[in-house]
BANUTOR-243023 format. One record per residue: residue in one letter; z negated, x negated, y negated of N, C-alpha, C in turn. Coordinates in pm, whole numbers, plus 50000, padded with zeros to 5 digits. Each point is the difference from the previous one (the first is absolute). Last residue first. Layout:
<marbas>
AZXYZXYZXY;...
</marbas>
This chain:
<marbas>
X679191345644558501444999350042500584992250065;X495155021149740500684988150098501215008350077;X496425026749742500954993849905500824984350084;X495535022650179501245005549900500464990449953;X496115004450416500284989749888501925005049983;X494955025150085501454995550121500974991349846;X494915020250043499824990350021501904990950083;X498465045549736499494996650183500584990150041;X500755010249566498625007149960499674996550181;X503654967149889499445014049946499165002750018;X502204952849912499055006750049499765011049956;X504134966849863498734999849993499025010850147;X504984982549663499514993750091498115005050059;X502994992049608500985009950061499155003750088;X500134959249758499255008449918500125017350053;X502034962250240498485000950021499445011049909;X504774988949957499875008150077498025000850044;X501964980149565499904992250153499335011650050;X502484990849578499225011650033500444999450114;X501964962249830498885011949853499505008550054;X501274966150344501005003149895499025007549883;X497964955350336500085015949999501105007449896;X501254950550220498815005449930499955013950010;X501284960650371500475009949884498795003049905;X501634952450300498545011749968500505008649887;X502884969850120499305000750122498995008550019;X504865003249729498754994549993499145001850127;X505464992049769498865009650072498564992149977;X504394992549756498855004449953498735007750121;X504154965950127500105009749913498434997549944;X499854985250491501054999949890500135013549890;X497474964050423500035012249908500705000249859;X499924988650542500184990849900499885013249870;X497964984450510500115007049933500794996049839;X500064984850541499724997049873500045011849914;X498364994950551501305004549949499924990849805;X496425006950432501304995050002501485003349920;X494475008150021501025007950045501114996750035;X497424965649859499575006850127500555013750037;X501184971149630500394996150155499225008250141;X501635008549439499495009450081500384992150169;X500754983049476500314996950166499075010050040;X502715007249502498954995450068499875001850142;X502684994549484499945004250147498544997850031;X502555015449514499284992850095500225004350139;X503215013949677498614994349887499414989250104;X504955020850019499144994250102498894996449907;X504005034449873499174989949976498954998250116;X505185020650014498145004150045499344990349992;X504685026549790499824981650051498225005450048;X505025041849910498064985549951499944990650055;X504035027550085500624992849888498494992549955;X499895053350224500444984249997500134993649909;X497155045250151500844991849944500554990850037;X498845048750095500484989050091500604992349928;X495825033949872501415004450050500144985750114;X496834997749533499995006450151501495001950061;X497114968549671500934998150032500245010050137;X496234988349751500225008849887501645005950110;X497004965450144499625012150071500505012249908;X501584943950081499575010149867499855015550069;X501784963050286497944997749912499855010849916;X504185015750383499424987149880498405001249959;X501375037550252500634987050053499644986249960;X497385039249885501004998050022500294986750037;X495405019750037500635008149922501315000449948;X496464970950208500725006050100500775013649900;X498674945749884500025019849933500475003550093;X498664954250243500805003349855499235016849978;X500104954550407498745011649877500735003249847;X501364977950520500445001449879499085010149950;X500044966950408499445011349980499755004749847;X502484964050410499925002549885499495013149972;X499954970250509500935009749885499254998349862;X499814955350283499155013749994500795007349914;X501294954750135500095011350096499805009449988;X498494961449735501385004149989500655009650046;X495714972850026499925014249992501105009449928;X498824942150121500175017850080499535010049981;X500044959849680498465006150090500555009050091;X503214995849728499574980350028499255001450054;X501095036749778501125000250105499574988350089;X497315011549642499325010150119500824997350074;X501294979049649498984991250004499545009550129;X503555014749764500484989150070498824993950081;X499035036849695500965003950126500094987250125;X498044997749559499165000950076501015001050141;X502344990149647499074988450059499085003650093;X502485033649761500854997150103499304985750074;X498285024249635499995010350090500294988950118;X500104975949607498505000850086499945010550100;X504165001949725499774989750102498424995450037;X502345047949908499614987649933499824989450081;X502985043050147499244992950033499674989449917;X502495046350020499864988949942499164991250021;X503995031950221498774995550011500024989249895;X503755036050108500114988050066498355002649932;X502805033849908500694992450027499604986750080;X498205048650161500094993549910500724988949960;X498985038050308501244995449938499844995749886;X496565009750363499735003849845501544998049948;X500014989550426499045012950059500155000849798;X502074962050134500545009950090499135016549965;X499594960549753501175002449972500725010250085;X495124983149982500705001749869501735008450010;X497754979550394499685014949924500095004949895;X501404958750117500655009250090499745006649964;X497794971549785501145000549930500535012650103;X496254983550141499635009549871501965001449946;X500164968550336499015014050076499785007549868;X501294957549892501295005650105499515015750048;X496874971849814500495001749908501295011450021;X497414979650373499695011549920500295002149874;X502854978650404499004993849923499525013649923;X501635008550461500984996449887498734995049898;X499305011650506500164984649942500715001349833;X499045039950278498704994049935500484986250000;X503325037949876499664992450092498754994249978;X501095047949806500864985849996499224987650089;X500165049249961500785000249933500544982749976;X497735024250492499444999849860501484995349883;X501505035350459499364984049953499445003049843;X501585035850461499174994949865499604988649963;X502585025150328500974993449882498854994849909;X498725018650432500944993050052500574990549808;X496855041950068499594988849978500904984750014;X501075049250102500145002449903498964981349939;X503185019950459499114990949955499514995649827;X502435047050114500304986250065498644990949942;X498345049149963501824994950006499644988150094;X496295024949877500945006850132500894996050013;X497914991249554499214994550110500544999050177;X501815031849604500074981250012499724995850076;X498845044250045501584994249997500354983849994;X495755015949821499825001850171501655001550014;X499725006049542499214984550056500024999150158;X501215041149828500744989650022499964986950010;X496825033350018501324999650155501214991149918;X496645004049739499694992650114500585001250104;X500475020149575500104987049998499654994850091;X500025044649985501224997550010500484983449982;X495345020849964500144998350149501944996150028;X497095003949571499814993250057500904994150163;X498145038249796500134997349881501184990449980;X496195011150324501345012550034501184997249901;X495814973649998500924995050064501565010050005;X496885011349641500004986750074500605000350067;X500265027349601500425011450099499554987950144;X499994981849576499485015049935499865006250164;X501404956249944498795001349895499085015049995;X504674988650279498384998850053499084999949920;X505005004549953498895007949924498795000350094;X505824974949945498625004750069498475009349932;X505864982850108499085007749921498975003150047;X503644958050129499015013950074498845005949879;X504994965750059499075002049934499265012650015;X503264961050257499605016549960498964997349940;X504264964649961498774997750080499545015249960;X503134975949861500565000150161498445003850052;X501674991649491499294988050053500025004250158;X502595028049680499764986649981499504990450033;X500755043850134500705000750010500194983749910;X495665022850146501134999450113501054994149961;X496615003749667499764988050106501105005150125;X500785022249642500054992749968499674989650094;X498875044850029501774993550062500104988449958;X495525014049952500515003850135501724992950008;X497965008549622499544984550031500724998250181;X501275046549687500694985549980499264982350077;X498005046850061501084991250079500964990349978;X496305013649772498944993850090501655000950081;X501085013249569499004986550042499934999550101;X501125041149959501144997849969499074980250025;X497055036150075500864996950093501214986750010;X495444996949664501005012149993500964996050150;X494264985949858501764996850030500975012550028;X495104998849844501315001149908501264993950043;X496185002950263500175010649982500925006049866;X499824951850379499305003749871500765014649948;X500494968650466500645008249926498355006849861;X502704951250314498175014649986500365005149866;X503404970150323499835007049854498945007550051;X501414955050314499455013150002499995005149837;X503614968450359498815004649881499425012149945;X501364961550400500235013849966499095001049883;X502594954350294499405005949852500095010050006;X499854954150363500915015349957498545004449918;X500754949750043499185008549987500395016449968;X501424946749885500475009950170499025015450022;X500224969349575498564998150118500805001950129;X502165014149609500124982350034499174995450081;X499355046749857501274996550149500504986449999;X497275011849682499185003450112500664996350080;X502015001449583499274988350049498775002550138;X502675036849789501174985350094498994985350004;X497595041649878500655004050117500684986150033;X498905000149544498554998650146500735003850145;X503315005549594499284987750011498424995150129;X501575045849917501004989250009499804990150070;X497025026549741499615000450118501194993650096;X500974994749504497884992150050500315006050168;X503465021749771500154985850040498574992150053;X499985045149839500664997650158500134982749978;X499105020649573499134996350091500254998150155;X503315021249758499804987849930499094992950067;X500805045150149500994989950046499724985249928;X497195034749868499744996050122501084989050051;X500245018549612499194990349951499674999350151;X503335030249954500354988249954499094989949991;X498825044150120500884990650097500184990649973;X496125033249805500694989949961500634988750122;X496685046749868500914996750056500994987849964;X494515002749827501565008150026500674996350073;X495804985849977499905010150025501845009450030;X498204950449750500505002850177500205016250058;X499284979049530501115005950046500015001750131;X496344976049823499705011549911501345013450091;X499914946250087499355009250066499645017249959;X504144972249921498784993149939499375012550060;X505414980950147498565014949925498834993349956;X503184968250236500555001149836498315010649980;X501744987450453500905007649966500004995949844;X496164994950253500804986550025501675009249958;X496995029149993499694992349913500584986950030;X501245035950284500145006149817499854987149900;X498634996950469501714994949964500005007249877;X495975008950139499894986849987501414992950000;X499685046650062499474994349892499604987149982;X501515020350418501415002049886498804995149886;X498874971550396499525016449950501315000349920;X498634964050410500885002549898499425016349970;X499444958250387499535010449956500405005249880;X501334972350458499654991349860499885020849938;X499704972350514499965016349931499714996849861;X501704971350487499105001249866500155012749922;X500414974150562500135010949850499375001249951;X499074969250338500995009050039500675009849904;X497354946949981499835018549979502165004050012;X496574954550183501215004849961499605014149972;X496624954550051500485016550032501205004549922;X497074954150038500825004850076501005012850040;X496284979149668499775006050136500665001950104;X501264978249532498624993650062499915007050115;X503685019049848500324988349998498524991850083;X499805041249787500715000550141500404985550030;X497555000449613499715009050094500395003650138;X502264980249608498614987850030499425011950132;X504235011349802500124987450025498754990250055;X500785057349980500534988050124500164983349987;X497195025049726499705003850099500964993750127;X500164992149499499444994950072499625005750166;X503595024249746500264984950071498674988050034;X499075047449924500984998950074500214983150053;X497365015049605499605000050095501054996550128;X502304994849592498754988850034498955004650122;X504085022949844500274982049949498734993050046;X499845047650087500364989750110500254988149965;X496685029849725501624997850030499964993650130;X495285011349963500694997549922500815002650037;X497534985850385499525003849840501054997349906;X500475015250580499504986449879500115000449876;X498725030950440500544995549892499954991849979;X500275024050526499064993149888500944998449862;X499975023550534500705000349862498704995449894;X501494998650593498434999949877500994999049853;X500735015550564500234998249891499334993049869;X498895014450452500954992550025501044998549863;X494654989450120500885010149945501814999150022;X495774968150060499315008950022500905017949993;X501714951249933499754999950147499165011450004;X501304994449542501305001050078499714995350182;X496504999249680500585018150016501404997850058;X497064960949914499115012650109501245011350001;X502034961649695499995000150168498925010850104;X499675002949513501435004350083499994998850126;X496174984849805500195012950007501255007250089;X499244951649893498835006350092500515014050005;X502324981349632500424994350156498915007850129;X499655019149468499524986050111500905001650123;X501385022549546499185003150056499464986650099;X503154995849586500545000250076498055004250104;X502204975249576500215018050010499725002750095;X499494951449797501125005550111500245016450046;X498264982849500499864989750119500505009550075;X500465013349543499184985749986500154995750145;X501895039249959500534991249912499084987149994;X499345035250313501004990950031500534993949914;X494565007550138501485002049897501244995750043;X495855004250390500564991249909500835007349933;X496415011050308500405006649899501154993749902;X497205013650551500524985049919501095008749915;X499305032850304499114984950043500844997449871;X499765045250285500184997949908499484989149939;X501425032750426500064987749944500004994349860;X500285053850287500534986249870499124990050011;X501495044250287499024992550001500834992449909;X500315053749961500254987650062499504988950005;X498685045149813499304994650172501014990150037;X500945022349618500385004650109499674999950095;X499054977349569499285017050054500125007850070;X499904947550094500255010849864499975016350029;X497254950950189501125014150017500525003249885;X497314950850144499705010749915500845011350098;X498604948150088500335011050071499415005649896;X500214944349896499555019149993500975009150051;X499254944050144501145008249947499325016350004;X497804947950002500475011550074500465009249946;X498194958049762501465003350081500075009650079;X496874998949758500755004549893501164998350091;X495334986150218500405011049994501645002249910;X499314956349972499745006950138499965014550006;X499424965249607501185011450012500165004950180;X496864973649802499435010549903501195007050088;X499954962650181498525008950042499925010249914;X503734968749915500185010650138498875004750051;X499214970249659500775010249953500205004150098;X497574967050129499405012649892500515011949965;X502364959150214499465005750112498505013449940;X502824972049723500985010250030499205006150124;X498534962949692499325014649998501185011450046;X499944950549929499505001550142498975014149948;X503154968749733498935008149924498935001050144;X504424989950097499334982249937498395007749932;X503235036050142499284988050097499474989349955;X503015026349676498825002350039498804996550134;X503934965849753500055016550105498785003049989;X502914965849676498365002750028499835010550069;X504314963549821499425013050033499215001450063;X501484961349728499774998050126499695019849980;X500594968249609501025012850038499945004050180;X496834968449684501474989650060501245012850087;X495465017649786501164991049901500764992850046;X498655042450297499124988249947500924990949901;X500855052050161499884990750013499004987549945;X499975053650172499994995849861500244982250074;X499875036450301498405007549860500684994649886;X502335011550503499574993349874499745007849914;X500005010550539500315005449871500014988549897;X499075002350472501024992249927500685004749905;X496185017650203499614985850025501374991549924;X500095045850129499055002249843499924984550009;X502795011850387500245001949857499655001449862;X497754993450443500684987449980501145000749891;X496995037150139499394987649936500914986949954;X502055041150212499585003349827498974987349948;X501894999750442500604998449945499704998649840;X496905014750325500614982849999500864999049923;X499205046750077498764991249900500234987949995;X504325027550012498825001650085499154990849940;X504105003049817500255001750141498825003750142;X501485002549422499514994950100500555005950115;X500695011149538501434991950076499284992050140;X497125024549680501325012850000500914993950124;X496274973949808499395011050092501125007550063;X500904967849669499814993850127499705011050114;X500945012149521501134997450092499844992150122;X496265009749731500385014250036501414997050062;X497994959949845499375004150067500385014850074;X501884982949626500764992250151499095004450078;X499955032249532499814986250098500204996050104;X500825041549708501144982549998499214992650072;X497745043550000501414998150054501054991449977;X495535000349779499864998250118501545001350088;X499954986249524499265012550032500454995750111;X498964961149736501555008650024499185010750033;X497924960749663499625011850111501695005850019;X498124949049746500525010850002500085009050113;X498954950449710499985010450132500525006049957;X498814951149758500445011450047500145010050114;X495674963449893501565000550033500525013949997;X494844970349993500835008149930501544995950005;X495974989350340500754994649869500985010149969;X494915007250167501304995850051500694995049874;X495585020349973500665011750099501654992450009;X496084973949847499175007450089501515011450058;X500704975449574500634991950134499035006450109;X501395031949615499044990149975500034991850146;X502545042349804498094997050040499614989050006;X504855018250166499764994849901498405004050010;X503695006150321499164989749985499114999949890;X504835020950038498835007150022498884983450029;X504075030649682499384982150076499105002250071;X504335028450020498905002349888499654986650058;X504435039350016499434984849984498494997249979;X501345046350095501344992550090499634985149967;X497075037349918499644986950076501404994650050;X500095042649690498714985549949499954994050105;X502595032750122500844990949954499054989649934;X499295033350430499084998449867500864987049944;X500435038450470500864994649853498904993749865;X498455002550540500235003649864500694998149918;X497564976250413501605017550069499615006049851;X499114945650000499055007849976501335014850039;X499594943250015500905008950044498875011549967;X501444939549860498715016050075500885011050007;X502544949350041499335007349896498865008750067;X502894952950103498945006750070499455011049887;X502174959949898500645009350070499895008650022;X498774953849784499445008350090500895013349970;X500464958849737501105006750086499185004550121;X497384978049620501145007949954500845004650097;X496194978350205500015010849952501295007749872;X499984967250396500754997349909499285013349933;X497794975950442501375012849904500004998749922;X497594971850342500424995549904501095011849902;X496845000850365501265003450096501324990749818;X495135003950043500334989650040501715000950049;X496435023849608501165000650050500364984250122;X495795012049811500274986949983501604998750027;X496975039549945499384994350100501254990950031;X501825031549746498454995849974498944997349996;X504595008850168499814989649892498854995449926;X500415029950405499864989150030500284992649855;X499135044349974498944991950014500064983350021;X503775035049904499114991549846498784993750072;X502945020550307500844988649932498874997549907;X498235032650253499874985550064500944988449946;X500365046749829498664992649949499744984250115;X504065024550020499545000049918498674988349916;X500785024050459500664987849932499804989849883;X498405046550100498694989650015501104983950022;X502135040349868499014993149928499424988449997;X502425024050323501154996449911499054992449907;X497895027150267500564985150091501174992049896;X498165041849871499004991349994500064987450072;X503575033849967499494999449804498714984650056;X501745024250378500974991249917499634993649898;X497245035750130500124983650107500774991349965;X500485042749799498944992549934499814983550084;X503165032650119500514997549947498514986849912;X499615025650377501064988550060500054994349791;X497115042150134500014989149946500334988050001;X500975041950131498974996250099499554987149964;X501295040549619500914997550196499104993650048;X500434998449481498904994150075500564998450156;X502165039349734498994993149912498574990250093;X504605022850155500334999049817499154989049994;X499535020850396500734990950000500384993949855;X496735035850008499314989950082501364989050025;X501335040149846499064992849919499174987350046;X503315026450246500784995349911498904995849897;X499365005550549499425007449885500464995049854;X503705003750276498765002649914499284993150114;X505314997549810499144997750124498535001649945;X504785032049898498574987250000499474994450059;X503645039549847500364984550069499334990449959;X500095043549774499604998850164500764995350094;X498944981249485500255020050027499625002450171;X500214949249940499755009949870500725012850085;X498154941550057501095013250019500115005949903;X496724961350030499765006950103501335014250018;X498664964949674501064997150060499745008750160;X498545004949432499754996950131501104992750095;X500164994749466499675011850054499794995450164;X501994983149577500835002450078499365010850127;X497814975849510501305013550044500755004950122;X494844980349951500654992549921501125012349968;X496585000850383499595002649882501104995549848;X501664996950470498585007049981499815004749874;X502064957650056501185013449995499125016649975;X497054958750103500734998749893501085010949921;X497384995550442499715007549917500754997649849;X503125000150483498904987149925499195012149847;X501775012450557500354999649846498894997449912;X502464988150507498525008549949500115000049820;X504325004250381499934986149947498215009549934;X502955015550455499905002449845499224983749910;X502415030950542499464985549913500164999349813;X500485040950471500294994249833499214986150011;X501935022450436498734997449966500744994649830;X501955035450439500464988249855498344996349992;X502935023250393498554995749994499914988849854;X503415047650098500084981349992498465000850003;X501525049749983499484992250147500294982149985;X500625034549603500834994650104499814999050130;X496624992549632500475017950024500895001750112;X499024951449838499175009350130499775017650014;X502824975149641500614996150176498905005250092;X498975015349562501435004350060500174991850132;X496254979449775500035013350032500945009150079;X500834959549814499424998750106499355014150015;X502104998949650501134991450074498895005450109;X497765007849613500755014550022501014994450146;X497764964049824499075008150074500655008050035;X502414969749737499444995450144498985011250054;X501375017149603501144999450094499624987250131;X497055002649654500135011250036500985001050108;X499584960049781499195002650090500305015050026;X502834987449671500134990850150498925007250124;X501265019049503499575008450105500214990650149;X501845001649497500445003150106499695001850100;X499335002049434499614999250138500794999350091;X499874995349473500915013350089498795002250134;X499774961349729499335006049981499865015150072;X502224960450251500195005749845498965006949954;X502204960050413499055011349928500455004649836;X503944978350377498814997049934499155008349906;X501275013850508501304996949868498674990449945;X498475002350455500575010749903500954993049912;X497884999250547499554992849907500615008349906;X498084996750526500105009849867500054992649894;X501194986350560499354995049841500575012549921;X499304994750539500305008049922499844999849849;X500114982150548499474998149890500625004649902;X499255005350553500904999349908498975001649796;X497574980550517500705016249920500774991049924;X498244972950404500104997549848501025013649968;X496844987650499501344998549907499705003549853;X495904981450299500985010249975501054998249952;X496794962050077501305001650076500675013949977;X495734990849718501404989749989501365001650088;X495295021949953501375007749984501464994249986;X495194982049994499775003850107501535006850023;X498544989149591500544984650051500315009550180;X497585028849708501314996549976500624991950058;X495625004250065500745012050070501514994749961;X497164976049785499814996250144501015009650060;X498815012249556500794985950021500304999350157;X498555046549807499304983650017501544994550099;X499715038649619500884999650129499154982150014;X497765038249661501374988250041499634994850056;X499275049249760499254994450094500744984349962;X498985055349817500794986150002499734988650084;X498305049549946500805003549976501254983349948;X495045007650109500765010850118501424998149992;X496564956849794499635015850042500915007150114;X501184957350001499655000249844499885015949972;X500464967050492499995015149930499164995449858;X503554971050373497854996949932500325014349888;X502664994250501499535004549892498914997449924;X501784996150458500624989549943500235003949831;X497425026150301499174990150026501034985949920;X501725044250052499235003549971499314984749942;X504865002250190498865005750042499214997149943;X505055006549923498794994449952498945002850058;X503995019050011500264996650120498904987249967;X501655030849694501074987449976499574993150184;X498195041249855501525002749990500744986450047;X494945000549931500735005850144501335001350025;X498144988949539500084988150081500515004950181;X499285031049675501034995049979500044986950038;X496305025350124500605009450048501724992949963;X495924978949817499964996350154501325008750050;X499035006349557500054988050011500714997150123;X498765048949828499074990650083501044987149986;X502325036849656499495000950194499034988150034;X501055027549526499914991350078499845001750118;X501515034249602499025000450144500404986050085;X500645008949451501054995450141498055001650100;X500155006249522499995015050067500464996750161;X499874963949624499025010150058499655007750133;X504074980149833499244993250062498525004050038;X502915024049682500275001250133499544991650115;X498445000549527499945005950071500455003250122;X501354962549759498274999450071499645013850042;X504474996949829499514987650111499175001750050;X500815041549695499984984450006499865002250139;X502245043249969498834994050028500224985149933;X503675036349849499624992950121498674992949977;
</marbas>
């Protein structure tokens, strides 16, 4: 079979304008990024407020493996199939950070023929939402060190500034550094440190807005860092949030792409779901669920964590109930949450599938603590044997109540595809499929109370460790109102527990609380736990070395 990039190649694009006609877009409510991308002006959007509201459609999966399972693909190969059908689906996708890019995990634009193209141009740069971020996020930044250095009047506490840099790269040399240093001409010297552009509050303000007013008055009550009597310091007191929404103006409008089907995708705002909320922009969804009568979007990662941030901070902040979820599963990624070690996946092996069944188990019944009817999709890999791919089949019928749909859009797209969407389109056709959906825990329970829930409902873990400078800060954001705001857990999306060694469905762990932190202008806390990190590094042989320019100028080796 063809790479990625070749079949992306070879895709006969349609005009921009011709998949905006589908959605009932006219021409003029288009800022064009050449022929083949465009985004959707603001104004127009707001203009769509009284339409009704499509049915919503979350793609989420087991927890990852080296194996693969194929989220995004299957949101594309999904929306494809429903508009094979005659459904008016629109995809919503999340833009993919260069870090992954160039690092191990690779694009986020699909795969085989379930893409959204031009798949190089979304890989690398797109329309540059992501750099805007990078420079409004900055120029913060730099207005925290100017005002200390120009007589700080706001009085901050430079040991408890807050406020880090942000660069769309895995580079682990800048997870700590000092920066100031030279001599009193370039400031006072103090610790720092860089996240990569998809942890910053800035990329979760853009994602959870509501429109340009909104997004200012959420960069304005961001904190930078307190002052020594512990008073918290919003980015407003700086009076550079009315800057930052000048860099990020264009970034909030939401990209019109296709995939290779000529369906229309949406593809906005990049957040991790292990470090921050997983989850594409609010802006977006809402264009495609009044522009479509369907829209199927992902959230990053497992469901322990894309999923539940999606319905706890996501649907929750916007209001939106989803109508069905679609958690994603391969027989080889149950091999390996089974025990196998990747070398063995090729063979036939029931027993190591039934073992691994528990991980997809486990995601299914915590979805349905959402209320949230569950179909799941198996993408089928060319070493799956019959005897497997029906043991998952009976297994999800005859243990968890729910069908499981063999699929092969990677290879064959939507046609591939199309048995998962009549039954998704079943769901949808039933009873009031939004009627049961609540978040997992109340916005008055204290947030200690909130990480512990998820601890114990979604990771089955025994309970939470919280140090006590964890838990002072807690109390001290509860005393400032901001007790209300969900919780936004940053762990190993690689099992349940902190330890990413830990696959299948453990129990009996505890989930160290290291640090928190107030994300007020997105609204939510972040608390980070375990060994994750905010800024990855590259692994030993960073897919870049992979990576390049042929003899006619078409760029190889991107996935």
């Amino acid at each position: 079979m063809k790479s990625d990039g070749e079949i992306a190649r070879a895709a006969q694009l349609r005009p921009i304008v011709e998949i905006a006609e589908k959605l009932g877009v006219p021409e003029d409510a288009l800022h064009l990024y050449g022929h083949t991308i465009a985004k959707l002006d603001l104004g127009y959007l707001a203009s769509l407020a009284e339409r009704p509201m499509g049915k919503l459609v979350l793609v989420t999966a087991i927890s990852p493996t080296p194996a693969g399972e194929g989220k995004t693909t299957t949101t594309v190969g999904l929306g494809d199939a429903l508009n094979r059908i005659g459904r008016r689906a629109v995809i919503c996708l999340r833009e993919p950070s260069l870090g992954p890019c160039f690092g191990v995990k690779g694009g986020a634009a699909g795969g085989g023929y379930a893409q959204v193209v031009p798949m190089d141009r979304i890989n690398l740069h797109f329309t540059g939402d992501f750099h805007a971020i990078s420079s409004a996020h900055n120029l913060l930044s730099a207005l925290v060190d100017n005002h200390v250095y120009w007589g700080n009047a706001l009085g901050l506490d430079t040991r408890r500034i807050s406020w880090r840099r942000v660069v769309d790269m895995n580079d682990r040399a800048l997870r700590q550094v000092v920066s100031s240093l030279g001599g009193a001409s370039n400031g006072f010297p103090r610790e720092d440190g860089f996240d990569i552009t998809v942890a910053s509050e800035v990329m979760a303000v853009l994602c959870l807005s509501e429109g340009l007013a909104d997004l200012e008055a959420r960069l304005s009550r961001m904190v930078i860092g307190e002052t020594r009597e512990r008073r918290l310091v919003a980015a407003g007191e700086l009076k550079g949030a009315g800057a930052m929404a000048a860099l990020l103006r264009e970034a909030a409008m939401p990209n019109l792409v296709q995939t290779l089907e000529g369906s229309p995708a949406l593809v906005h705002g990049g957040p991790f779901a292990n470090i921050a909320h997983g989850c594409n922009s609010v802006a977006a969804t809402r264009a495609g669920l009044r522009l479509g009568d369907i829209v199927v979007t992902e959230a990053g990662f497992g469901a322990d964590l894309g999923a539940e941030k999606f319905f706890d901070i996501k649907c929750r902040s916007a209001g939106l109930a989803p109508d069905c979820a679609v958690v994603v599963a391969t027989v080889r990624a149950l091999k390996m949450h089974g025990g196998l070690p990747k070398s063995a996946l090729d063979r036939e092996d029931v027993a190591a599938v039934e073992g691994g069944f528990a991980n997809l188990a486990r995601h299914v019944e915590n979805v349905g603590k959402f209320g949230v009817p569950v179909v799941v999709a198996l993408n089928r890999f060319a070493s799956d044997t019959g005897a497997e791919l029906d043991r998952v089949v009976a297994l999800c019928r005859d243990r968890l109540g729910v069908t499981a749909i063999v699929c092969s859009h990677f290879a064959d797209g939507s046609a591939g595809a199309e048995a998962l969407a009549r039954r998704v389109a079943e769901t949808l056709d039933g009873p009031a499929t939004t009627a049961g959906f609540r978040p997992l825990y109340p916005d008055d329970l204290p947030l200690a109370e909130k990480l512990r829930t998820v601890a114990r409902e979604i990771y089955r873990a025994d309970d939470i460790v919280v140090p006590d400078a964890v838990a002072d800060k807690l109390a001290r954001w509860e005393a400032d109102g901001f007790g209300r705001l969900p919780v936004c857990v940053a762990k190993t999306q690689y099992s349940f527990s902190t330890d990413p060694g830990r696959r299948g469905a453990p129990t009996g762990h505890v989930v160290p609380v290291r640090d928190v932190r107030l994300s007020a202008g997105a609204g939510f806390v972040v608390a980070i736990c375990g060994d994750i990190l905010t800024m990855p590094g590259l692994p030993r042989t960073p897919a870049a070395e992979r990576i390049g320019l042929d003899a006619h100028g078409e760029i190889v080796g991107l996935s």
